[in-house]
Residue frames relative to the residue before (quaternion, step in Angstrom):
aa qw qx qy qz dx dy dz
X 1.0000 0.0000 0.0000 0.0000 0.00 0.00 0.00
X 0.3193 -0.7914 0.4704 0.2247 3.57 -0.57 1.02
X 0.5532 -0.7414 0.1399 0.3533 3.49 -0.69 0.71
X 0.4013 0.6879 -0.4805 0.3673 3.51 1.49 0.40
X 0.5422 0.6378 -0.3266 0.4388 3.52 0.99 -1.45
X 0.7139 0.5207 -0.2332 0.4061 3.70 0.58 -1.75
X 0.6083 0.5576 -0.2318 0.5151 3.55 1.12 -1.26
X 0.6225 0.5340 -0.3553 0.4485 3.87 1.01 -0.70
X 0.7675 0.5259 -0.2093 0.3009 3.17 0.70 -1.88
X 0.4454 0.7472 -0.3123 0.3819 3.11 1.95 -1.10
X 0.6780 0.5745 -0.2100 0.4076 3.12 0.60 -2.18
X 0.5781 0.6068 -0.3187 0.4428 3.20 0.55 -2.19
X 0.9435 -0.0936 -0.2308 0.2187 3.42 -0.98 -1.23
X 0.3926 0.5456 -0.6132 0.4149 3.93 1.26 0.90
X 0.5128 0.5425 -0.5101 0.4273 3.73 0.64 0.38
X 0.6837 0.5804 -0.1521 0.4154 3.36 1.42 -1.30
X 0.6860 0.5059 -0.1500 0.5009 3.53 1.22 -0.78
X 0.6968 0.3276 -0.1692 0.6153 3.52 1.54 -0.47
X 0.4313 0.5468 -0.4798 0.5337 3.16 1.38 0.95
X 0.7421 0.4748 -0.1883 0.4341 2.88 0.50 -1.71
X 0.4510 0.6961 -0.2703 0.4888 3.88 1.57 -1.03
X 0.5777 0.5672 -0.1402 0.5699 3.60 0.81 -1.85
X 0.7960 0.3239 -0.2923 0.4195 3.49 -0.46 -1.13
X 0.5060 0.7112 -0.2564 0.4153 3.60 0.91 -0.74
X 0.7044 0.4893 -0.0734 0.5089 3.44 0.44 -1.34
X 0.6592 0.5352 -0.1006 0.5186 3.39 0.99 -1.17
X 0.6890 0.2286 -0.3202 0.6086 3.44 0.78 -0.70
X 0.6158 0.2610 -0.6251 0.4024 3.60 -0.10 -0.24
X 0.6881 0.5498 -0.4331 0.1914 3.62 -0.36 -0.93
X 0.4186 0.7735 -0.2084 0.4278 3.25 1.66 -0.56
X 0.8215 0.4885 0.0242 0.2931 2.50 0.59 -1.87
X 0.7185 0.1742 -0.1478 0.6569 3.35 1.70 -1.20
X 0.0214 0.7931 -0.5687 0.2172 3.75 0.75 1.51
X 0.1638 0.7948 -0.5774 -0.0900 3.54 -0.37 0.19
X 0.1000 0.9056 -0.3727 -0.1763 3.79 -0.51 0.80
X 0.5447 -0.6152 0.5322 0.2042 3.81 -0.46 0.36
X 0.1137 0.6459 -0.7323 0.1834 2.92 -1.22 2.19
X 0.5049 -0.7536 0.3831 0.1744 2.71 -1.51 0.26
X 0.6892 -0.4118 0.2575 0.5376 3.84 -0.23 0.21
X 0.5822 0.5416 -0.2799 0.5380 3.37 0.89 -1.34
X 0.9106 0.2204 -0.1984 0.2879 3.77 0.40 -1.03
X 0.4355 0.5972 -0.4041 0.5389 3.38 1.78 0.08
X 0.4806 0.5996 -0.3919 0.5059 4.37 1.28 -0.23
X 0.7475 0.4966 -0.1758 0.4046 3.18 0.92 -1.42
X 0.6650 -0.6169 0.3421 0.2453 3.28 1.41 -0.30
X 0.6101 0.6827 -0.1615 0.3682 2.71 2.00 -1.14
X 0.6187 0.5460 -0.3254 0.4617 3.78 1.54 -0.15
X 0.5091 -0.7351 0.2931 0.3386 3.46 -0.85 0.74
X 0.4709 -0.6255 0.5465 0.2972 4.17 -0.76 0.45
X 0.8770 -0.2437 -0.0528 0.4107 3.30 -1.45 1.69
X 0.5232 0.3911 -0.5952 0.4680 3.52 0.57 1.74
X 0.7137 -0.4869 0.4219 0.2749 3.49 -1.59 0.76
X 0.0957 0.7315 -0.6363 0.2255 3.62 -0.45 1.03
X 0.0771 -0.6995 0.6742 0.2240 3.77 -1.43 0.03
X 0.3836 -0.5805 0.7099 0.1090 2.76 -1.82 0.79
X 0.0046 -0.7720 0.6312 0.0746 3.34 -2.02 0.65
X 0.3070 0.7351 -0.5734 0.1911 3.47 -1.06 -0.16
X 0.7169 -0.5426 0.2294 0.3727 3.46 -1.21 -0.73
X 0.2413 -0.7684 0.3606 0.4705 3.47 -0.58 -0.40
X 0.4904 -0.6862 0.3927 0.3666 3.46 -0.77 1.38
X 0.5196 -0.5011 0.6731 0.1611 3.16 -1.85 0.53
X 0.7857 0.0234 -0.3324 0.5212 2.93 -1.34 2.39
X 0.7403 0.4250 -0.4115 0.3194 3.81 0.86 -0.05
X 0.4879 0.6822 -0.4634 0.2859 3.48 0.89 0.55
X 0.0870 0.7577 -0.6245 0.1685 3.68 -0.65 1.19
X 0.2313 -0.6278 0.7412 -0.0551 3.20 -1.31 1.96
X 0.2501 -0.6035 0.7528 -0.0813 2.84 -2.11 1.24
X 0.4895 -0.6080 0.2392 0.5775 3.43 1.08 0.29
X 0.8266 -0.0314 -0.2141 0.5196 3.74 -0.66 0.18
X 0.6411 0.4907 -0.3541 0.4721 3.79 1.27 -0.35
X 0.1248 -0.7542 0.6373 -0.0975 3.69 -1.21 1.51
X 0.1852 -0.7246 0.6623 -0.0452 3.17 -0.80 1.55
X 0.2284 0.7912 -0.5669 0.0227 3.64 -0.87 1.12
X 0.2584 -0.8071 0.4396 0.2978 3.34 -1.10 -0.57
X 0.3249 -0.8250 0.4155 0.2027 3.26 -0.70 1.39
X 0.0125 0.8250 -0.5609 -0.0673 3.99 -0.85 0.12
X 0.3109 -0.6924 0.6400 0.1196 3.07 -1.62 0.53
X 0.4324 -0.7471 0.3210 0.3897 3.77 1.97 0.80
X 0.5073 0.4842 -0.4535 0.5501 3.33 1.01 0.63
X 0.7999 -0.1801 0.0772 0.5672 3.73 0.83 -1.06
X 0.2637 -0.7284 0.5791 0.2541 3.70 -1.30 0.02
X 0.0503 -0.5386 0.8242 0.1673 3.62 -1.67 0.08
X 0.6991 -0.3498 0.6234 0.0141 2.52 -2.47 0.75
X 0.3247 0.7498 -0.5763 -0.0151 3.07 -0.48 1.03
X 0.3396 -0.6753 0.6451 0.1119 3.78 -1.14 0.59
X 0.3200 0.7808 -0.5123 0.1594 3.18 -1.27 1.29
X 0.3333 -0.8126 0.4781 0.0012 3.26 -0.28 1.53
X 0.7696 0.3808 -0.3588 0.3661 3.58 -0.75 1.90
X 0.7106 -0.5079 0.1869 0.4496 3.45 -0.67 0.41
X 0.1532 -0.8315 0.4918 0.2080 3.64 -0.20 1.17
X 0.6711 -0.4391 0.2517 0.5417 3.59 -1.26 0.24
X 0.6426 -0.4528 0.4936 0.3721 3.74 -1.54 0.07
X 0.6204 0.5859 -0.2206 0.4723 3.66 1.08 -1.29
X 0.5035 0.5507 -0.5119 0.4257 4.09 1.26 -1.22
X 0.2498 0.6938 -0.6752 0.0214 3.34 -1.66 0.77
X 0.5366 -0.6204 0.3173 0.4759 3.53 -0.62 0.25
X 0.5592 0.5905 -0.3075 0.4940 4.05 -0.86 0.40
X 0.8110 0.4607 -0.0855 0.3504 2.98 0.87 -1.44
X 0.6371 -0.5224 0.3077 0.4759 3.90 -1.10 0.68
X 0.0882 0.7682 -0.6333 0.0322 3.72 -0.77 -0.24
X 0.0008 0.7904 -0.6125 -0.0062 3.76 -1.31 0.81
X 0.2147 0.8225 -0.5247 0.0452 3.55 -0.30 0.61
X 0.5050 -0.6251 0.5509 0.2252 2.64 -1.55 1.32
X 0.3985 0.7668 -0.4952 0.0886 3.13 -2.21 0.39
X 0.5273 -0.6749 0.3726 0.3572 3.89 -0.37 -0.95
X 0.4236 -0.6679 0.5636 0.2382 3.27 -0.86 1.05
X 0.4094 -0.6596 0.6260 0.0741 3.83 -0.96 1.43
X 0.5887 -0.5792 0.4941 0.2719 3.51 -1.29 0.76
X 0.6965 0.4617 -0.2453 0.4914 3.50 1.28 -0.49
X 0.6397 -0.5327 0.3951 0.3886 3.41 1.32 0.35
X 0.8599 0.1392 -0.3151 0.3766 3.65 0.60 0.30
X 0.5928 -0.6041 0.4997 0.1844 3.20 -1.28 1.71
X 0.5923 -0.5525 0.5809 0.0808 3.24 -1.17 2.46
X 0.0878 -0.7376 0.6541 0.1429 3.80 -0.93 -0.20
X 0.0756 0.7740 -0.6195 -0.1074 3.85 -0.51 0.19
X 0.8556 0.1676 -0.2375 0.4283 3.18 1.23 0.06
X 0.1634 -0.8147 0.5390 0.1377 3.87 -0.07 -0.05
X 0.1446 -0.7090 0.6901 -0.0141 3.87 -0.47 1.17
X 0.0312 -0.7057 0.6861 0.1738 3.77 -1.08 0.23
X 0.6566 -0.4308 0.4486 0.4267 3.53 -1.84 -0.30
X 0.5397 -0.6623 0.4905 0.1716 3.95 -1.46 0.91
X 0.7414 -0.2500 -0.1180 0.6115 3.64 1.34 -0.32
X 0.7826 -0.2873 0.1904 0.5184 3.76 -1.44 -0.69
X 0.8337 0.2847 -0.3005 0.3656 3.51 1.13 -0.15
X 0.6897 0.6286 -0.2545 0.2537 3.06 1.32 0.25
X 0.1123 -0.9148 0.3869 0.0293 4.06 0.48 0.87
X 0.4199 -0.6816 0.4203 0.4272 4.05 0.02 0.11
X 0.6562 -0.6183 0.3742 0.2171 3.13 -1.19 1.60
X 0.6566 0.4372 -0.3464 0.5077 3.77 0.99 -0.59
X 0.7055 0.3135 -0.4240 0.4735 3.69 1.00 -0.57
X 0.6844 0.4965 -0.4277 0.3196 3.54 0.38 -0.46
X 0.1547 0.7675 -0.3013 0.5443 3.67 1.50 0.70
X 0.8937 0.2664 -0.0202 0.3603 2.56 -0.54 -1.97
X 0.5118 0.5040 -0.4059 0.5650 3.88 1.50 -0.97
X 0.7174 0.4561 -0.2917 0.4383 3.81 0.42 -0.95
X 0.5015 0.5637 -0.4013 0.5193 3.56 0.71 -0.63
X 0.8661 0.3957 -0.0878 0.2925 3.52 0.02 -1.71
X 0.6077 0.4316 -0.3322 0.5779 3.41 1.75 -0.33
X 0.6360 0.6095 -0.3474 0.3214 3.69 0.57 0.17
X 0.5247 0.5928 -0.2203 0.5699 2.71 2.34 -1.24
X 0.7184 0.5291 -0.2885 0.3476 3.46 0.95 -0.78
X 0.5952 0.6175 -0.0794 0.5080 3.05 1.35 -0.89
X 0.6700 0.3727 -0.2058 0.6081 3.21 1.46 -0.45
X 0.5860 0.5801 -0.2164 0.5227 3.57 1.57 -0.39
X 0.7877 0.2717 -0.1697 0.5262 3.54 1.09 -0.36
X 0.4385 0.6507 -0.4683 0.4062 3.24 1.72 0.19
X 0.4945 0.7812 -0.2089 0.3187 3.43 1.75 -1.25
């Protein structure tokens, strides 16, 4: 083999290995995507069906209900709520009113599994994706009643 050919094959399959290297990476990263809608946009349809996604917004006032370690609430963005259902020790900080994001799956019946449940750190502080979404949704309103 002459040494140009060798110099090709060289090229050829470290092109091949940092493909294959490339594709790798991609599928895990893929794989442990997690993205973040809001109430307003999981209504719309716009969240995906029986894949892992989080939701944010508030939790409404009067819709918490414990079953011992199981908590039914609803999150909102005062535009809309979902139903959520979630079974384990929630943060100390979870109160109604308050920001909240949890991770999980949107049931065929319309209410969003939780496996995980994040609350807000103090009196001013709420997660940037939900505080968005409250802001997102009061403008929409506001533009809805201007109508």
């Amino acid at each position: 083999m002459k040494p140009r050919n060798k110099r090709i094959a060289i090229i050829v399959s470290g092109l091949a290995v940092l493909g294959v290297a490339a594709g790798l990476v991609l599928n895990a990263f893929q794989s442990n995507l997690v993205f973040f809608f809001s109430p307003s946009q999981v209504k719309a349809n716009e969240a995906p069906k029986e894949k892992t996604f989080r939701i944010g917004g508030l939790v409404e006032e009067g819709s918490v209900k414990r079953e011992g370690v199981s908590v039914q609430f609803k999150v909102t963005d005062t535009a809309h709520a979902i139903p959520v259902v979630y079974s384990g020790i929630l943060p100390d900080l979870f109160k109604e009113g308050k920001g909240v994001v949890a991770q999980g799956k949107l049931g065929p019946d319309g209410v969003f599994r939780a496996s995980e449940v994040l609350a807000k750190h103090d009196e001013n502080y709420m997660p940037p994706e939900a505080a968005h979404a409250v802001e997102q949704a009061a403008k929409a309103q506001k533009t809805i009643k201007a109508q």
